[in-house]
Structures are given as structure tokens and as C-alpha cells.
N, C-alpha and C positions, 0 to 999 in steps of 0.2 A: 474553279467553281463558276458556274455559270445562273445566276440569279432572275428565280419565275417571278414576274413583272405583272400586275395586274394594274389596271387603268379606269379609274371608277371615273366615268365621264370624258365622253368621246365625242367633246366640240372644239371650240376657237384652240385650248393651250391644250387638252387632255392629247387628240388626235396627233399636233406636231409630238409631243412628250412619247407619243407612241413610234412613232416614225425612228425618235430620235434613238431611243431605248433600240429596235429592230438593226440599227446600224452599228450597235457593239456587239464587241464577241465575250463579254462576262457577265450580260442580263438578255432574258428573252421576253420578249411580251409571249403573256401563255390566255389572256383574253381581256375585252373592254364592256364597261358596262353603260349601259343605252337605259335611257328612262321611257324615251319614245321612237318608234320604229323612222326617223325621218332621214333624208337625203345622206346622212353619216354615214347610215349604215350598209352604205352599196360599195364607197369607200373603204371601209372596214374589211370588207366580204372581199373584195380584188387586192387588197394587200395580203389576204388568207389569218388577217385575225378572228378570233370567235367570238361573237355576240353575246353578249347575257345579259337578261334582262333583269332591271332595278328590285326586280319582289313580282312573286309567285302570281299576283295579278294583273301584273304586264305582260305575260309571256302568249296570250291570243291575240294581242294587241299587232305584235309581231307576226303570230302565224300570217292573220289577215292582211295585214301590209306586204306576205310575201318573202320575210325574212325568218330564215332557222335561226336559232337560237341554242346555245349550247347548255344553257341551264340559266338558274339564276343569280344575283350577287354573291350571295352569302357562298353558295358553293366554290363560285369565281375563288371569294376572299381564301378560303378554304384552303387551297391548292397555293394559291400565290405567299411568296417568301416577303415580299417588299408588294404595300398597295402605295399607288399613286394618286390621289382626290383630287379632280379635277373640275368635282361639282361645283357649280356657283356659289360665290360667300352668302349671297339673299336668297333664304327661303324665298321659293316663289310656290302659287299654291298646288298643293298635293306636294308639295318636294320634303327635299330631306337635307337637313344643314350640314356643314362637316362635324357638328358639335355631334347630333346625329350615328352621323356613321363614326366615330370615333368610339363613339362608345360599343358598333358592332366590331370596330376593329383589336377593340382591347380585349373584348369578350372570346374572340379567337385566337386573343394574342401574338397579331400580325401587329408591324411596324408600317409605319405610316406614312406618306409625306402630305402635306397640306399645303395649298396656294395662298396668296397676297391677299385675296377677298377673306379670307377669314380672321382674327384677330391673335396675336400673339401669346394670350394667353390660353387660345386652345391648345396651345401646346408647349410655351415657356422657351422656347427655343427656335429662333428666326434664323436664315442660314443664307449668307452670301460666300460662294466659294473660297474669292479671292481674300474675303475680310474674318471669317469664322469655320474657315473646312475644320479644322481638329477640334473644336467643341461638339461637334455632331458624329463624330468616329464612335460607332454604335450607339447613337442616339436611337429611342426606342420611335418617337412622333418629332417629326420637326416642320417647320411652315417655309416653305421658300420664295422670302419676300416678295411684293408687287413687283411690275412692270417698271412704276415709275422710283421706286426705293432701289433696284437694281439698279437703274441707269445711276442714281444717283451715289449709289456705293462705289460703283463701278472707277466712278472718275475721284470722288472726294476723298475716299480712304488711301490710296496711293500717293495723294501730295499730304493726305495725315500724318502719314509716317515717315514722308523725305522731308517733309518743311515745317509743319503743326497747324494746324487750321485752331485760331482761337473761337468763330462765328461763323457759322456760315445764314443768307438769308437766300431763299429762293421762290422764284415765280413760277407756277407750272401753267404752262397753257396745256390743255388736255384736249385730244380728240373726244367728239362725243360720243362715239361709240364704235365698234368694231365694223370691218366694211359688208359683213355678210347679215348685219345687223337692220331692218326697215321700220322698229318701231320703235325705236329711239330719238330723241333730240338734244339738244333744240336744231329746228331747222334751222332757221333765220337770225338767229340770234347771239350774242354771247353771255356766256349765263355766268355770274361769279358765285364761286362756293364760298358760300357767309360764314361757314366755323372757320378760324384762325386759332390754332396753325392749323390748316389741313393736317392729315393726317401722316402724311408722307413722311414728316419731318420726327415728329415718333416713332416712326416704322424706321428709319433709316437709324435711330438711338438705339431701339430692341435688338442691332448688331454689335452696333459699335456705339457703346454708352456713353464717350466721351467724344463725339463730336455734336458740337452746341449749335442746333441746325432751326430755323424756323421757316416755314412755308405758308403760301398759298398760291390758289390754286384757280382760275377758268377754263369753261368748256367753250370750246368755239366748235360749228358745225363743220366739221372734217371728222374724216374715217381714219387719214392716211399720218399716225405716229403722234405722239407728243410732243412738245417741247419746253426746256428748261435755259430761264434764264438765272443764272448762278451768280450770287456774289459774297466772297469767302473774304473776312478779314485772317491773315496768316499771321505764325507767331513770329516770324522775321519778313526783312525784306527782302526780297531775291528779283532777277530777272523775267521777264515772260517768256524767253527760251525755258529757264531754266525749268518752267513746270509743262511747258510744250515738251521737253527732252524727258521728263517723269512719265508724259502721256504717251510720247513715244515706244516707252517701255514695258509699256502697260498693257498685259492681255486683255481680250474681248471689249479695248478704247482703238479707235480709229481717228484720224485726225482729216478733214476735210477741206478744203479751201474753197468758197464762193467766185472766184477766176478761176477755178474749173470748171463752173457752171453749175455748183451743188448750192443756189439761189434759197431753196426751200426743199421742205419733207418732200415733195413728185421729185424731182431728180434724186434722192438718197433711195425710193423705193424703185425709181426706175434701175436705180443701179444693182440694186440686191437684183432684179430680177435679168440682167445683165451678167450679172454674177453666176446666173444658171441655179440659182437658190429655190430649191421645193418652196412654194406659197409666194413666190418675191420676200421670202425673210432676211431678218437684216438679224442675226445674233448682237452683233455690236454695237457698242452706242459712237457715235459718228457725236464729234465734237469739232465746229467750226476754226480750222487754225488762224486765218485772219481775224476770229473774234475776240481773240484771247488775249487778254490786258493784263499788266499787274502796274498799277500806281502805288507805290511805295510798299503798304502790307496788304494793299486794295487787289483782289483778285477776279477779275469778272469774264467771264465766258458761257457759251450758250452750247447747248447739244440738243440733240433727236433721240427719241426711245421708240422703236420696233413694238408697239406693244402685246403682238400679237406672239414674239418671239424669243425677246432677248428672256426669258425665264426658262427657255427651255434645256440651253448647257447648262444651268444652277442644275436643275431638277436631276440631269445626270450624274454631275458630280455628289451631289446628295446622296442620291443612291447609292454610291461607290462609299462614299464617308461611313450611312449609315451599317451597313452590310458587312464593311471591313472589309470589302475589297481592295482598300488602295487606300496606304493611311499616310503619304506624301500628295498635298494639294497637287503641285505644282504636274505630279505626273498625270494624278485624273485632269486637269485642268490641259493640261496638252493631248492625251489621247482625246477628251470630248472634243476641244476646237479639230484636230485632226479630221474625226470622225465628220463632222459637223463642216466640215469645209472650213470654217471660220478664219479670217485671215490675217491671225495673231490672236 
């Protein structure tokens, strides 16, 4: 069975989501859907995906800019087995929410997947591979957490279950926006997010309900990944090999060391793009091995999140869960890093 992949929003995560999907052999992208005729869609058109435009009154918008167009969404929706929302969580004006299109997509009776920007109860069902694949094994809508909820599942849930985490608290320093991004900020500045906990910290609960997680959260002026600084009380004592040796074993975690020269985020993207990685993406989350401490139940260590990227092996394995393609995590989870180059 080979599963028609439609792509509703082809920018920053939709377009890699599409790239990713094109490089398995049991989903095809069969088109992606464009709100406005810009620089995407030349991209789109040299990969040989088909254009369609947002509603019936976009589609001159297109002619004029120079781009075909194969129809509009709804039809897209139509055809496609599994849609992928890739639209932004904020209405911006003229736009359309995933709350929005969810409701075009029930009305056709297509199954859904939904990103990080929109809120858990659009769909009751948040989906990290490695933490919750069998709850989504024909799941009809599911939301495939944030950028910075994934990194942060990524590394916590795996010492959840070899050691117990009673606490966790965490700091996010956030890029302030994506690099292809110019009107965003702050420039100059670093701007702290006033709600406590950020949000992150409930996002990372809508997985896995029993990890007791609080956050917050600054934006500093950089484009280039996020960072997290982590501090986990555990429900015993153990060694700092001992949850180094957990990370070790851990898909889509990476372990890094600062005497190799990986000082900051520019050497971890310089390396994904070393790596020969379409975009310089980094799938993994890169956790610094010299920074990893444990004093008695005290656990503290820092990581990087790719945020442009690390969501996009979720997005595949989703689709395999929801679909029924493959109802063993561990094997969707090795053909996506396979496919994906990902190096563990």
C-alpha cells in the first residue's frame, strides 16, 4: 500500500515534510497547497510536485505570477488518503486556522496530521514517536508536538523509563525566528516570555502525563536552533555515565562534546551541513556530553533543537501509525531515520 500524501502549506516544516514523505516507498506526495504564488513554488515545480491553490480565489493570483496550478485545496483534500497541515498556528489576516481547515477535513472525512503551533485540544491527541507511536495507530487527527516539546521528549522520556524523573525544570533560550524569516525580532535585544510555565512544559504533559516538567522560556536575536538548559530531579541516584550510556542508546539523541569544537549552535549547523543534509538540517537533538552532570538525584545538562527540522521524522512516523502502515514503533522509526539519513 502505497499512501496519497497531501501537504496543506509549503513553507519553513510543510516543504521539508514533503521532501521527507517523497523519499519513502509506502506514501507519495500527490500535491501541496500554496496560499500565495511566492519563491516556494519554483521549488515545488522542479521537485515535480503540483500546486494548488488555498480557494477558488487564489488561483489568478497564480496564473499572473506565472505558476500552473492543478486545482484547488479542497479538491487536493479530495484525492489525498492522509493531509498534512502545515499552516501556521496564528491566523494571520485573510488566513485560515488549522481549527479552520479541520473542519474541511472532517467534512471529507480525511485524516489529518496537525503541527506544534496549534493546541492539543484540536485534536486530543499529541504524538511523539518514540514516547506515544501506539496511541495514534489509526488515529483519525493527531497534532505532532513543537520543535521545542520534541527535543525535549526526545532526551527526557528515555531516562523516564530507565531511572524515573520525579521534576523536571527547564530554561529555553529560543531563536527569534526562522533564518528565511526579515520581519521578525527582536533585533537587539533579549526578550523574556512573562507567562510561566511557558508552554512547552504542558506540551511535553499532552504526551506523557506523568512527567512533572515546568518551563520557561527567552528569545534572543539568532535564527540559528534553540537551546535548552535542563534540570531533572531523578527518583534515584545513579552515575552521569549512567544516563550518558541511556543517551547513547537513544534514537534521533546525539551526544556532542565542546573539545571537539561544537562551542555553540554555528558549529552543530555547520556540521548538519557537513553532513551533506538537504537545508543544513540537523533531525537530532545534539546534547553536549561534557555538560552532563548528575549530583546525587540532581541532573543537569544542555541540548540544541534544529527547529526547522527535528519535527519532520515525527511527521513520517505519524503517518505510518495513523494509516496502519506499520504498527511496530521501532520499525517505522528505523526506515524514517534510514530514509532521512539520520545518524541513529
Amino acid at each position: 500500500m502505497v499512501v496519497k500524501v497531501a501537504i496543506n502549506g509549503y513553507g519553513t516544516i510543510g516543504k521539508r515534510v514533503a521532501d521527507a514523505v517523497s523519499w519513502q516507498d509506502d506514501m507519495k506526495i500527490i500535491g501541496v497547497v500554496k496560499t500565495r504564488p511566492t519563491y516556494e513554488c519554483i521549488t515545488a515545480m522542479q521537485k515535480g510536485f503540483k500546486i494548488y491553490a488555498a480557494s477558488d480565489d487564489k488561483v489568478q493570483a497564480f496564473k499572473d505570477a506565472g505558476f500552473d496550478v492543478a486545482g484547488t485545496a479542497k479538491e487536493l483534500f479530495e484525492e489525498a488518503d492522509i493531509i498534512v497541515d502545515c499552516t501556521p498556528g496564528k491566523k494571520k489576516e485573510g488566513g485560515t486556522t488549522g481549527e479552520d481547515y479541520k473542519k474541511v477535513y472532517e467534512e471529507l472525512g480525511k485524516p489529518a496530521i496537525f503541527q506544534g503551533g496549534e493546541k492539543h485540544k484540536l485534536t486530543g491527541l499529541s504524538f511523539n514517536a518514540f514516547a506515544n507511536y501506539e496511541k495514534c495507530i489509526g488515529a483519525k487527527y493527531v497534532r505532532v508536538v513543537s520543535c521545542n516539546t520534541t527535543g525535549l521528549l526526545r532526551t527526557l522520556v528515555p531516562v523516564h523509563r530507565e531511572i524515573g524523573i520525579e521534576n523536571v525544570k527547564v530554561v529555553l533560550v529560543r531563536r527569534a525566528t526562522d533564518p528565511n524569516d526579515s520581519k521578525k525580532g527582536p533585533l537587539n535585544a533579549i526578550q523574556p516570555e512573562i507567562k510561566v510555565p511557558s508552554h512547552h512544559g504542558p506540551d511535553v504533559q499532552s504526551v506523557v502525563p506523568d512527567i512533572n516538567i515546568s518551563s520557561m522560556a527567552v528569545v534572543v536575536p539568532t535564527t540559528i536552533m534553540h537551546l535548552h538548559n535542563v534540570m531533572v530531579t531523578l527518583k534515584k541516584e545513579v552515575k552521569t555515565e549512567d544516563v550518558i550510556n541511556i543517551w547513547k542508546n537513544t534514537t534521533r539523541v546525539i551526544l556532542v562534546n565542546s573539545k571537539h569544537g561544537f562551542e555553540s549552535t554555528a558549529q552543530l549547523m555547520e556540521y548538519a551541513k557537513d553532513l551533506g543534509r538537504p537545508r543544513g538540517d540537523l533531525y537530532e537533538i545534539p546534547v553536549w556530553k561534557d555538560g552532563v552532570s548528575v549530583v546525587g538525584r540532581e541532573l543537569y545538562y544542555t541540548q540544541a533543537v534544529h527547529q526547522e527540522s527535528d519535527v519532520v521524522p515525527e511527521n513520517i512516523d505519524a503517518i505510518r501509525a495513523m494509516m496502519n502502515l506499520e504498527s511496530d514503533k521501532l520499525k517505522s522509526i528505523e526506515k524514517t531515520n534510514r530514509t532521512l539519513k539520520i545518524i541513529k
